[in-house]
VEXKOLKOL-229257 format. One record per residue: residue number from 1; residue in three letters; x, y, z negated of N, C-alpha, C, O in turn. Coordinates in nm, 4 decimals, padded with zeros to 6 digits, always signed. Atoms other than C-alpha are relative to their C-alpha. Layout:
N
<rec pos="NUM" code="ALA" n_x="X" n_y="Y" n_z="Z" ca_x="X" ca_y="Y" ca_z="Z" c_x="X" c_y="Y" c_z="Z" o_x="X" o_y="Y" o_z="Z"/>
...
END
This chain:
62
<rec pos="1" code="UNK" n_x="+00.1216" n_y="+00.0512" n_z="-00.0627" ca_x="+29.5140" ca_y="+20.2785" ca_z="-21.3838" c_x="-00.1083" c_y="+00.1078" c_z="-00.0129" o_x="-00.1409" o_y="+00.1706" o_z="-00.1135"/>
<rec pos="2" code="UNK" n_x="+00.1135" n_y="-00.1383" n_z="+00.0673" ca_x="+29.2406" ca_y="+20.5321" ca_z="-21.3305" c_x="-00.1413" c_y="-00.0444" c_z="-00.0206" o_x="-00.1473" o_y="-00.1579" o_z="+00.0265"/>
<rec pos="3" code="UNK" n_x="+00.1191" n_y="+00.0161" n_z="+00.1054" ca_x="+28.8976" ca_y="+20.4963" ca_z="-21.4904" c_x="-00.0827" c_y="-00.0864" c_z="+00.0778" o_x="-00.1380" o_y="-00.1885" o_z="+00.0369"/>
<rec pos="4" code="UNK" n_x="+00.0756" n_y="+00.1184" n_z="-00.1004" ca_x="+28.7335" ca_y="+20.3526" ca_z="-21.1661" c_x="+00.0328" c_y="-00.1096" c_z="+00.0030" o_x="-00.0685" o_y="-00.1757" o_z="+00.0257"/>
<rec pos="5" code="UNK" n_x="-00.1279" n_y="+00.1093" n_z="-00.0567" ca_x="+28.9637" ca_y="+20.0820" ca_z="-21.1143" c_x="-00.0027" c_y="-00.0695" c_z="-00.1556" o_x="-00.0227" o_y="-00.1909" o_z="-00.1586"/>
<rec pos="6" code="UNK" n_x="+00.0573" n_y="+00.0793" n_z="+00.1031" ca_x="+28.9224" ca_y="+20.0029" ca_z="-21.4992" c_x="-00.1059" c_y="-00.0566" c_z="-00.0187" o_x="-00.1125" o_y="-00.1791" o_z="-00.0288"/>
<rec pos="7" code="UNK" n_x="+00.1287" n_y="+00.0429" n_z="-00.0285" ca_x="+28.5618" ca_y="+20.0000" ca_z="-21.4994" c_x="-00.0028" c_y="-00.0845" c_z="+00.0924" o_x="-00.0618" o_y="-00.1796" o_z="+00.0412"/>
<rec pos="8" code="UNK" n_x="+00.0235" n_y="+00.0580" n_z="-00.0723" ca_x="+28.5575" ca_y="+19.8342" ca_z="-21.2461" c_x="+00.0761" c_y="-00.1915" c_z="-00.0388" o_x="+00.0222" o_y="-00.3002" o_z="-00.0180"/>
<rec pos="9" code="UNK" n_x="-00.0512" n_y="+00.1257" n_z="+00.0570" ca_x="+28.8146" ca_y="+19.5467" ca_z="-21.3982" c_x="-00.0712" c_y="-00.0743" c_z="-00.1305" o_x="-00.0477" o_y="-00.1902" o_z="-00.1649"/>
<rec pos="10" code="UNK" n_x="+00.0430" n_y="+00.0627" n_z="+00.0988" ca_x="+28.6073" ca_y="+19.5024" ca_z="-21.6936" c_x="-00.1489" c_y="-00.0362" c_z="+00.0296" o_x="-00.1827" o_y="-00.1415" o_z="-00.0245"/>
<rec pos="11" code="UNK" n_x="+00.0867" n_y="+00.0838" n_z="-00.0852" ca_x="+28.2725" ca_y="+19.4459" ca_z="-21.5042" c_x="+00.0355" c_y="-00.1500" c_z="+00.0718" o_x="-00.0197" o_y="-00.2550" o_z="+00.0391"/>
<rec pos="12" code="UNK" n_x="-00.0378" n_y="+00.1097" n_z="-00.0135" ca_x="+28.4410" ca_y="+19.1980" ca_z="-21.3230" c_x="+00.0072" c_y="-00.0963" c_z="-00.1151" o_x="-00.0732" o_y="-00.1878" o_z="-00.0972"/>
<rec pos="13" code="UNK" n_x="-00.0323" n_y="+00.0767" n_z="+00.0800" ca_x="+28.5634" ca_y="+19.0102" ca_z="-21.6550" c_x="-00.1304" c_y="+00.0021" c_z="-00.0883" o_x="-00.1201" o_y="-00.0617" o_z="-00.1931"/>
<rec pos="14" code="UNK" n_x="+00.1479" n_y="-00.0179" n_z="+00.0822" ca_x="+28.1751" ca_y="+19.0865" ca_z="-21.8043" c_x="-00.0750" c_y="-00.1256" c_z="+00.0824" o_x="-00.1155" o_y="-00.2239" o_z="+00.0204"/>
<rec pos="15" code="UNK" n_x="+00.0028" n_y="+00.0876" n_z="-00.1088" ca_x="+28.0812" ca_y="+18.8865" ca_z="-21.4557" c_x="+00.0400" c_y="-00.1512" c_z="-00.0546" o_x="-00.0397" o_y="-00.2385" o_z="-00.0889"/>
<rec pos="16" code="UNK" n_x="-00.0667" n_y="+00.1348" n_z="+00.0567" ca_x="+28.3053" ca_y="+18.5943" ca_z="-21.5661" c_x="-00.0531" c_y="-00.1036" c_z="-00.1258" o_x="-00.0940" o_y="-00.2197" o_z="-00.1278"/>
<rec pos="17" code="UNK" n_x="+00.0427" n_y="+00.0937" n_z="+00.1083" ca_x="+28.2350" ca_y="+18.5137" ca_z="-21.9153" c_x="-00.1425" c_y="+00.0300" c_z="+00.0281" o_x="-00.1620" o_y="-00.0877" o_z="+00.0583"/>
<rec pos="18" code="UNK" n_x="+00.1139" n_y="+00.0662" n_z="-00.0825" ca_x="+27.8394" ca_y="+18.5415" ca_z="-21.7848" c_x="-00.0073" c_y="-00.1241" c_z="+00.0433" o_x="-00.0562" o_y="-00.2274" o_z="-00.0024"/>
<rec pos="19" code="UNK" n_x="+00.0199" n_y="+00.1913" n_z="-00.0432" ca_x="+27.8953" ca_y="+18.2667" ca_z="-21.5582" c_x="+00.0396" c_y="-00.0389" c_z="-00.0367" o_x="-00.0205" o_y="-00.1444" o_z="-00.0166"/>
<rec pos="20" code="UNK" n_x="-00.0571" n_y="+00.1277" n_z="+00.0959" ca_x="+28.0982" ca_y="+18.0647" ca_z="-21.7745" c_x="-00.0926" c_y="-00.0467" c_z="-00.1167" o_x="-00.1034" o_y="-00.1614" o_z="-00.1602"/>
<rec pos="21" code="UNK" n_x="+00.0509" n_y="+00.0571" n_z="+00.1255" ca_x="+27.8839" ca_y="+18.0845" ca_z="-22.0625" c_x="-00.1522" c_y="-00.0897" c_z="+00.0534" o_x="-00.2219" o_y="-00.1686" o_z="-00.0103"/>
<rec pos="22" code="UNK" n_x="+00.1458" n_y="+00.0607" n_z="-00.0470" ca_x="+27.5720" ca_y="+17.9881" ca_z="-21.8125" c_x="+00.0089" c_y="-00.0730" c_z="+00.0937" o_x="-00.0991" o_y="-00.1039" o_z="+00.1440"/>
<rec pos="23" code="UNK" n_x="+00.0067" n_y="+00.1323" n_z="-00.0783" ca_x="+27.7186" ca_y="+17.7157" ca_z="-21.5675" c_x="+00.1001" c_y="-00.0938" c_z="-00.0759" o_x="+00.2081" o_y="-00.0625" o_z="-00.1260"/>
<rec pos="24" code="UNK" n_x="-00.0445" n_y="+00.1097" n_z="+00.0293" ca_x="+27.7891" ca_y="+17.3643" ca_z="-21.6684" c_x="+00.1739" c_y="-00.0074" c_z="-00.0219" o_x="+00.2321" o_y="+00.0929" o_z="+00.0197"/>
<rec pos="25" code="UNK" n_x="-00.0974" n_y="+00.0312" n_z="-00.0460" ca_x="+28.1524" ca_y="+17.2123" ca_z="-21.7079" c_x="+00.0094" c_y="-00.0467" c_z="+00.1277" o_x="+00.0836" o_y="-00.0111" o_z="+00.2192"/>
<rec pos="26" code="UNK" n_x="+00.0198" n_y="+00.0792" n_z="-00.1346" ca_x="+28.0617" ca_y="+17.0064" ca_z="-21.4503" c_x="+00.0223" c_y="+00.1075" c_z="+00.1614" o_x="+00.1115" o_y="+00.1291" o_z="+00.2433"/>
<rec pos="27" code="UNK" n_x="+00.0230" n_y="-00.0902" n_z="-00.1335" ca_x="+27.9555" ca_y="+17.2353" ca_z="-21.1737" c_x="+00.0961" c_y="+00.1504" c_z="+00.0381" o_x="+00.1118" o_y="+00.2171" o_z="+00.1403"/>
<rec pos="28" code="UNK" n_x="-00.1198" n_y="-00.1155" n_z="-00.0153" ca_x="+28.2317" ca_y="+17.5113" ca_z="-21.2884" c_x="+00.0958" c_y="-00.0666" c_z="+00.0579" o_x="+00.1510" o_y="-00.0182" o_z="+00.1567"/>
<rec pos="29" code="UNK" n_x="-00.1104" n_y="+00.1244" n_z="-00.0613" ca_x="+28.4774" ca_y="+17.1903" ca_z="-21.2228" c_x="-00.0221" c_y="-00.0499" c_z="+00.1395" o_x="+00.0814" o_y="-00.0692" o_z="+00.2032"/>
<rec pos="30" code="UNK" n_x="+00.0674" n_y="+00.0313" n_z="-00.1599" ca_x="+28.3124" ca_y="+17.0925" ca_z="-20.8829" c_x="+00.0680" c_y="+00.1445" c_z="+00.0515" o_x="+00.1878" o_y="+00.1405" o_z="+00.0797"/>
<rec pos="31" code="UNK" n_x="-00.0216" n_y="-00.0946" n_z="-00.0098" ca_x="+28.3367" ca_y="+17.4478" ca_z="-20.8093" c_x="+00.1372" c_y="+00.0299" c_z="+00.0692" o_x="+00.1683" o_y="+00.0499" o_z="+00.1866"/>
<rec pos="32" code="UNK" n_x="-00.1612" n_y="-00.0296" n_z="-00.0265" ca_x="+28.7158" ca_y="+17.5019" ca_z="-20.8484" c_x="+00.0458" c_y="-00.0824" c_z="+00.1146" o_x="+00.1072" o_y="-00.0392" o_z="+00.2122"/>
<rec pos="33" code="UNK" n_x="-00.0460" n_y="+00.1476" n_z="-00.1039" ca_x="+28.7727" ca_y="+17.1522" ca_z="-20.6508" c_x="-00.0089" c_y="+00.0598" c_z="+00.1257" o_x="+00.0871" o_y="+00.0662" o_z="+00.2025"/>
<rec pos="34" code="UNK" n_x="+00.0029" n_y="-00.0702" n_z="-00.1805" ca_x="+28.6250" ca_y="+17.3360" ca_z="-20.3145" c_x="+00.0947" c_y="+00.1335" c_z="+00.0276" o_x="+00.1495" o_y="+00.1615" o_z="+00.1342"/>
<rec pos="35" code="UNK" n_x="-00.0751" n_y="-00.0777" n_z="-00.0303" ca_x="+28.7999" ca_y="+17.6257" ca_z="-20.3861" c_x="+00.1678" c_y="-00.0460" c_z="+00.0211" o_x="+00.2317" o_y="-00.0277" o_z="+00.1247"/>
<rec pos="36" code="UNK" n_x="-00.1552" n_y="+00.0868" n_z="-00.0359" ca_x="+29.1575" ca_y="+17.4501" ca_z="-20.4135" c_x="+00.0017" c_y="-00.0044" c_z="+00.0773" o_x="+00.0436" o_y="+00.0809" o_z="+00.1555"/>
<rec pos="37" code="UNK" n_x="+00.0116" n_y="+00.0531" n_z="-00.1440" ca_x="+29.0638" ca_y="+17.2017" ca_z="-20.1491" c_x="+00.0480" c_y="+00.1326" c_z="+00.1326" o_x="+00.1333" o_y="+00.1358" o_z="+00.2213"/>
<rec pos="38" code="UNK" n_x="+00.0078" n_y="-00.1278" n_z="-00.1350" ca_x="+29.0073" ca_y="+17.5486" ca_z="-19.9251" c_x="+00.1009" c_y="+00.0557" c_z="-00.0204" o_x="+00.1552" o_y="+00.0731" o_z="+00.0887"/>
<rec pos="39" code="UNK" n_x="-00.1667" n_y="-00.0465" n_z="+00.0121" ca_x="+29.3442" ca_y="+17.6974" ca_z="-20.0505" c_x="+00.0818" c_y="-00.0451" c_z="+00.0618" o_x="+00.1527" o_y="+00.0201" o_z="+00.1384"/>
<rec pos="40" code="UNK" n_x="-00.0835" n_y="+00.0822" n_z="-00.0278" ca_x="+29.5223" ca_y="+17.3816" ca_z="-19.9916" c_x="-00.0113" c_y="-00.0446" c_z="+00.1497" o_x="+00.0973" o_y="-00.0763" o_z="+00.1982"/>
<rec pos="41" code="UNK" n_x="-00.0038" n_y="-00.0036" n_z="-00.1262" ca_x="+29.4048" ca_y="+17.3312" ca_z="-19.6306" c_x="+00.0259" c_y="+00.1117" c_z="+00.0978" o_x="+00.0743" o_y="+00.1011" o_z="+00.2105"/>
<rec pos="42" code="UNK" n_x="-00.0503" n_y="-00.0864" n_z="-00.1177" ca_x="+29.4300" ca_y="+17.6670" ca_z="-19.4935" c_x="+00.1670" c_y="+00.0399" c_z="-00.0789" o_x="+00.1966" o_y="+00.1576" o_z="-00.0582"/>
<rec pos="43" code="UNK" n_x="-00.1376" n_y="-00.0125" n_z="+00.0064" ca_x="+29.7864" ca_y="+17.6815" ca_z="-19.6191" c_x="+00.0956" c_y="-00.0986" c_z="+00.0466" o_x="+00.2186" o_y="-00.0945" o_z="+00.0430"/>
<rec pos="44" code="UNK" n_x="-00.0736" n_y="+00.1158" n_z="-00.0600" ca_x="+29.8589" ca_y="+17.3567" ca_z="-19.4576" c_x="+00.0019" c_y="+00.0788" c_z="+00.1496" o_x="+00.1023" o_y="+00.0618" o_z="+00.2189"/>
<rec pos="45" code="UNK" n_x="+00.0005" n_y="-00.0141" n_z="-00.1349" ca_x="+29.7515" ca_y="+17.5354" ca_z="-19.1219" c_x="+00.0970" c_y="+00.1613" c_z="+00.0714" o_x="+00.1154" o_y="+00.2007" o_z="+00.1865"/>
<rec pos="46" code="UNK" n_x="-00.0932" n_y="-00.0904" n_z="-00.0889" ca_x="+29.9956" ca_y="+17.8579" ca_z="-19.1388" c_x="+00.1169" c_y="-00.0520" c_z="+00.0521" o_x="+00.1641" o_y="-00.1625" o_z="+00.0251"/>
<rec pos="47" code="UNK" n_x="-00.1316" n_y="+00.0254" n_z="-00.0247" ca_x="+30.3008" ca_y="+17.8841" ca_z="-18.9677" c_x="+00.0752" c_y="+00.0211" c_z="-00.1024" o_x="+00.0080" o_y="+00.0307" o_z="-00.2051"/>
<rec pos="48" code="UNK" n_x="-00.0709" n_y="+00.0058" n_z="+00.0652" ca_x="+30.5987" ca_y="+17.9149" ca_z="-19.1568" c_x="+00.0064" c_y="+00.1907" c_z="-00.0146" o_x="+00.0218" o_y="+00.2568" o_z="-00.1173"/>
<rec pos="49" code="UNK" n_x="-00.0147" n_y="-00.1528" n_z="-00.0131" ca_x="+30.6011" ca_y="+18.3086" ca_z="-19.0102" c_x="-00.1588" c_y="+00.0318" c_z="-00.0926" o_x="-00.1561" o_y="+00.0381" o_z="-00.2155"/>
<rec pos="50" code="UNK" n_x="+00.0746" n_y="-00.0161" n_z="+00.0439" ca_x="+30.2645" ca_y="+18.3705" ca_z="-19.0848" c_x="-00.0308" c_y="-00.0192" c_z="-00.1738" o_x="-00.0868" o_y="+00.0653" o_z="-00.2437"/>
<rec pos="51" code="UNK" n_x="-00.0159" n_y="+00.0487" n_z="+00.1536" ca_x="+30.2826" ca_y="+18.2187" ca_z="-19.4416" c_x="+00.1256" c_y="+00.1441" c_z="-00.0684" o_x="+00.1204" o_y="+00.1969" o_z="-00.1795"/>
<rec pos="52" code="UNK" n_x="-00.1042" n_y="-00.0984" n_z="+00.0390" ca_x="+30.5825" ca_y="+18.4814" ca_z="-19.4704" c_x="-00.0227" c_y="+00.1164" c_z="-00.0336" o_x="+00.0233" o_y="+00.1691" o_z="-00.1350"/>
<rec pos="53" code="UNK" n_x="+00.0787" n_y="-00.1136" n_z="-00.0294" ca_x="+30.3872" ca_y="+18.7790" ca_z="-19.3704" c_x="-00.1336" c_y="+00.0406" c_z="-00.1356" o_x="-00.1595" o_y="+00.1361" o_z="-00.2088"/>
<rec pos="54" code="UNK" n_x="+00.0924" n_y="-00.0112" n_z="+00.1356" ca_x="+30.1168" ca_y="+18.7204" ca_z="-19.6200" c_x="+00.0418" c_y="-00.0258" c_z="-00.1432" o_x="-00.0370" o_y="-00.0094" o_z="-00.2363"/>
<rec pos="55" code="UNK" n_x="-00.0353" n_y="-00.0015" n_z="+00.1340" ca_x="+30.3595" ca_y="+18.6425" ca_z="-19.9192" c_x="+00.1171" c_y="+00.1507" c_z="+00.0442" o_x="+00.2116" o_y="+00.1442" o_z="-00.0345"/>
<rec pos="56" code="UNK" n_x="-00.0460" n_y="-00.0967" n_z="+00.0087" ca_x="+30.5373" ca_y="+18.9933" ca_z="-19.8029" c_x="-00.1087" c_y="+00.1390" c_z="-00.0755" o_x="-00.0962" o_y="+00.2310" o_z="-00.1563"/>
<rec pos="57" code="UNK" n_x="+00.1065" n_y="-00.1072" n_z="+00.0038" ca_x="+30.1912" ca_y="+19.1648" ca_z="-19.7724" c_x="-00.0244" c_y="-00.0041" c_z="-00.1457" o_x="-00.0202" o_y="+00.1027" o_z="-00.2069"/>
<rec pos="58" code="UNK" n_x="+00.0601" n_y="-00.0073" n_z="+00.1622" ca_x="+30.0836" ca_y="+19.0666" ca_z="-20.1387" c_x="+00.0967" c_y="+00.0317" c_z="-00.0896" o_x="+00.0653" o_y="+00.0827" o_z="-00.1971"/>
<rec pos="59" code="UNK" n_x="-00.0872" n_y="-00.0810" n_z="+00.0698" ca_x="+30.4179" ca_y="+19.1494" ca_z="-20.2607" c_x="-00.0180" c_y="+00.1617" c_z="-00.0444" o_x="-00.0217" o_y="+00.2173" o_z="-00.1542"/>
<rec pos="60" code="UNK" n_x="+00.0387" n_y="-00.1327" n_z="-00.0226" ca_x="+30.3510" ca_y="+19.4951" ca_z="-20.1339" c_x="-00.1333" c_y="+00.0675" c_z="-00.0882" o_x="-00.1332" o_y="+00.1708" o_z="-00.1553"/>
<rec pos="61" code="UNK" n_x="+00.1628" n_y="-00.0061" n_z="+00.0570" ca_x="+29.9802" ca_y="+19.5051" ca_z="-20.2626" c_x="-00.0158" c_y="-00.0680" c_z="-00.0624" o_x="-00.0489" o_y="-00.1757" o_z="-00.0129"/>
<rec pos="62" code="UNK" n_x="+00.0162" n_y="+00.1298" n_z="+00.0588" ca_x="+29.9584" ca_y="+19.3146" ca_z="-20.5342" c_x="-00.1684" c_y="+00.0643" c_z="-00.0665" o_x="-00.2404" o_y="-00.0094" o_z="-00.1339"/>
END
């Protein structure tokens, strides 16, 4: 991993526990719910191909 790409992963995870330590259970839990929800509906609306394509692509690129 090169130094950018670290830095850059541990900002992110600096990011995280931030907002965790400064929003509610509540509203972190609300939160997740829309994100699911939004997972779980646009994966109801690929095709079967399309759904294929994007679990090839992230194989590739993870």
């Amino acid at each position: 991993m090169d130094e950018s790409n670290h830095r850059q992963r541990e900002e992110f995870i600096d990011f995280w526990v931030t907002y965790m330590k400064t929003h509610s259970d509540k509203e972190w839990s609300r939160q997740q719910n829309v994100l699911t929800n939004s997972v779980l509906k646009s994966c109801t609306q690929l095709s079967r191909e399309e759904y294929a394509e994007l679990k090839r692509a992230s194989i590739q690129h993870p």
